[in-house]
N, C-alpha and C positions, 0 to 999 in steps of 0.2 A: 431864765435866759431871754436875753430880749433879742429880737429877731430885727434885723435895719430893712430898711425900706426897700434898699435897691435887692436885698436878697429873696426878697416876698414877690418882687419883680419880676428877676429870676425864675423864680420857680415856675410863677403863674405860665412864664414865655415858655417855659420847658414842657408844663403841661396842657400847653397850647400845642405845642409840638406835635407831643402824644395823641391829641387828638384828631388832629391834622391827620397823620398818617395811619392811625386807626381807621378815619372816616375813609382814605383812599385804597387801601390795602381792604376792607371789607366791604364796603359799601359802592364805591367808586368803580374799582376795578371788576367787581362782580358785574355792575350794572353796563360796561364796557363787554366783557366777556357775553351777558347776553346782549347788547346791543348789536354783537358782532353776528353771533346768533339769528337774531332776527332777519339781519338785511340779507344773511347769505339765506334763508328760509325763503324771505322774500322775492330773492333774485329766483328760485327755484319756480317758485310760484307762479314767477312772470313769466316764465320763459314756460308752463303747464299751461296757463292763460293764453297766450299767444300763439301754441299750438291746438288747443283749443276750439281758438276761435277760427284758424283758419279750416279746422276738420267742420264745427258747424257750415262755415262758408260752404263746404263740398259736401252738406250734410243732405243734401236731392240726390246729389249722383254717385253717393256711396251706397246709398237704399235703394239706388235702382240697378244699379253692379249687384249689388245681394240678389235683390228678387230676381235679376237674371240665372248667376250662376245656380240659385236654389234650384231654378227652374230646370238648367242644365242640369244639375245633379240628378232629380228627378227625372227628365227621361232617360235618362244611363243607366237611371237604376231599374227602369221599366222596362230596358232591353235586356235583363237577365231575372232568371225565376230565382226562386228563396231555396229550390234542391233540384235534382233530376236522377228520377227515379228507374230503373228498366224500363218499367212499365212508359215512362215519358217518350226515351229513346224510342220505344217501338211503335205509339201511338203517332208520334212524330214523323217516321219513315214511310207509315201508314197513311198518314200526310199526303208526305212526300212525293209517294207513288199516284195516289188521287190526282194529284196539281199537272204534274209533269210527264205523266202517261210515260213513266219509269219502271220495270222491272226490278224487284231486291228479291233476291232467290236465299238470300242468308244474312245474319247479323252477329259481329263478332262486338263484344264489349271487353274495352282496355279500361287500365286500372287509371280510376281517377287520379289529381295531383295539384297542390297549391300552383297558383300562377303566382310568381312575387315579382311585385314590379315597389322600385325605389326607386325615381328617377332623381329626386333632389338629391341626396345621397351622392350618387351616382354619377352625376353632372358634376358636382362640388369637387368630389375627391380625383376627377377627370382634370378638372381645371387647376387644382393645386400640383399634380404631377409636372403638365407641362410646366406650369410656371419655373418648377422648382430646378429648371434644367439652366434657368435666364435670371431670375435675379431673388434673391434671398429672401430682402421684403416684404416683394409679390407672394412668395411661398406662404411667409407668415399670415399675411390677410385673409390670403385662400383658404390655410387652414380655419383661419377664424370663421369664416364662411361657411364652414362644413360642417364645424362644428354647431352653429348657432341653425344651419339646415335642418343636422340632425337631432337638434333639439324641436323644432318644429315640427318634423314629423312625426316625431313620438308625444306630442302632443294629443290628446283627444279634440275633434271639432266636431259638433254635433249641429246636425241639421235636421230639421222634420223629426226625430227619433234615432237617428240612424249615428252612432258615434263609431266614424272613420278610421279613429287608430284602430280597431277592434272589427274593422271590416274584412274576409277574406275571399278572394278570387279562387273557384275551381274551375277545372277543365277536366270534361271527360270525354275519352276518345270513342271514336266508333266507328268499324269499318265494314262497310257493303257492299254485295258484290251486285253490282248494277247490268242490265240488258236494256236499249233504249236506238233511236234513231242517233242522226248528228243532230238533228234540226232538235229532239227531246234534250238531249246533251245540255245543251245551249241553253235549255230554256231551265233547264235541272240545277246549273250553276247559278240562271239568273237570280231562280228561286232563292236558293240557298243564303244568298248574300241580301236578298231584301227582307230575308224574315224581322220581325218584332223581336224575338228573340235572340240574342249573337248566338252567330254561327260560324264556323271556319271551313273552308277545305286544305287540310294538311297534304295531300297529294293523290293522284288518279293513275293508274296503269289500264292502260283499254285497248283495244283490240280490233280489229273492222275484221267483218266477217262478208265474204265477198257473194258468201251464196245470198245469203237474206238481206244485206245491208244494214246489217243491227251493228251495233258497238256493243262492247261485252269487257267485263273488267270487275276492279274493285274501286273501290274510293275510300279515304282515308278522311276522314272531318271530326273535328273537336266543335263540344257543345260547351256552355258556360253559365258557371250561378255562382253568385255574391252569396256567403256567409255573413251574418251580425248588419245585415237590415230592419229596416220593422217589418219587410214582407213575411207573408206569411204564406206556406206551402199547401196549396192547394192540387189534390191528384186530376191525372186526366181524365177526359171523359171518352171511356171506353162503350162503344155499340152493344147490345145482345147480341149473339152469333150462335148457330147451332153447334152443340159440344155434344160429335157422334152421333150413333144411329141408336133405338130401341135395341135392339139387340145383333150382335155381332155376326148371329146364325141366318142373319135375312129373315123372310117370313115364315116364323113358327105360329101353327094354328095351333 
């Protein structure tokens, strides 16, 4: 069979075709698809680069915010001990009475109890309520807010040793019943509230007594120690003291 010219022509144009759209369909449009690929990669990049560099720019005054706040963490966590023991409470009061020429005739101890403070939390879901009275939008943001809050706080951030989500606050209460001047008074409160240690007064009932001029009462104050510090619990330091006499019968020869 003999084959004409124009049909070998033909052919070839047809398998020119073929290959034409072979080379765009596999080759072509791939190298499209990741070129597409790339530039949004790239764009991503730019825009990691450019924030970046403006975080280097502030890269002095973001190390010196840290070693601030480290710093402030640090003595926060210096105004509370790592536990508090009876034995603390009474060497304390012990204290107390030494400093402020204070009378404590008794000591009553209440039952310890987490302090839970959430303020992001707190603030967040405070701020999506009103919103949601005004305008729909607002609501939604808010929540978003709250939500990305409360992902931050359940977060761990660890400083020095100390990993924050896994820190807890207690408070343990104590109540005494005090005899003292006005002028002691005054000075017994001052005490209280410049200790190193935090200290509260939850509340004071007193008395004047007209014969001696004393004040006479109870007082109500809460002490307080951080759980999941690196501190570490160190007891008081309690005095010798004589414990009784030789014998109860007085002098037996």
């Amino acid at each position: 069979m003999k084959v004409k010219k124009s049909e070998i022509q033909l052919l070839i144009a047809v398998i020119g075709v073929l290959i034409a759209v072979c080379t765009y369909f596999l080759v072509y449009s791939k190298f499209n698809e990741k070129s597409d690929a790339l530039e949004a990669e790239n764009a991503t990049l730019s825009s990691q680069v450019a924030t970046l560099e403006i975080l280097d720019q502030r890269k002095a005054d973001y190390i010196e915010a840290t070693g601030k706040m480290q710093s402030y963490i640090t003595n926060f966590e210096n105004r509370f001990p790592a536990d508090i023991l009876p034995e603390d409470s009474i060497m304390m009061v012990k204290t107390l009475e030494d400093y402020t020429r204070t009378e404590v005739a008794n000591i009553a101890f209440g039952s310890e109890a987490e302090v839970v403070y959430t303020p992001a939390a707190d603030a967040a879901t405070t701020t999506a309520d009103a919103t949601a009275a005004t305008d729909t939008t607002a609501t939604d943001a808010a929540a978003d807010t709250t939500a990305a809050a409360a992902t931050t706080a359940a977060s761990p951030v660890s400083t020095d040793g100390t990993a924050y989500a896994d820190t807890h606050m207690y408070e343990v209460p104590l109540s005494i019943s005090i005899s003292c001047t006005y002028d002691d008074f005054k000075g017994l409160v001052r005490y209280i509230y410049n200790q190193q240690e935090r200290e509260s007064i939850q509340g004071v009932s007193i008395s004047y007594n007209e014969t001696d001029g004393m004040l006479t009462g109870n007082m109500t104050m809460n002490t307080y120690y951080l759980l999941g510090t690196d501190k570490v619990y160190s007891s008081p330091y309690i005095p010798d003291m004589q414990m009784g006499v030789d014998t109860i019968f007085g002098n037996v020869e």
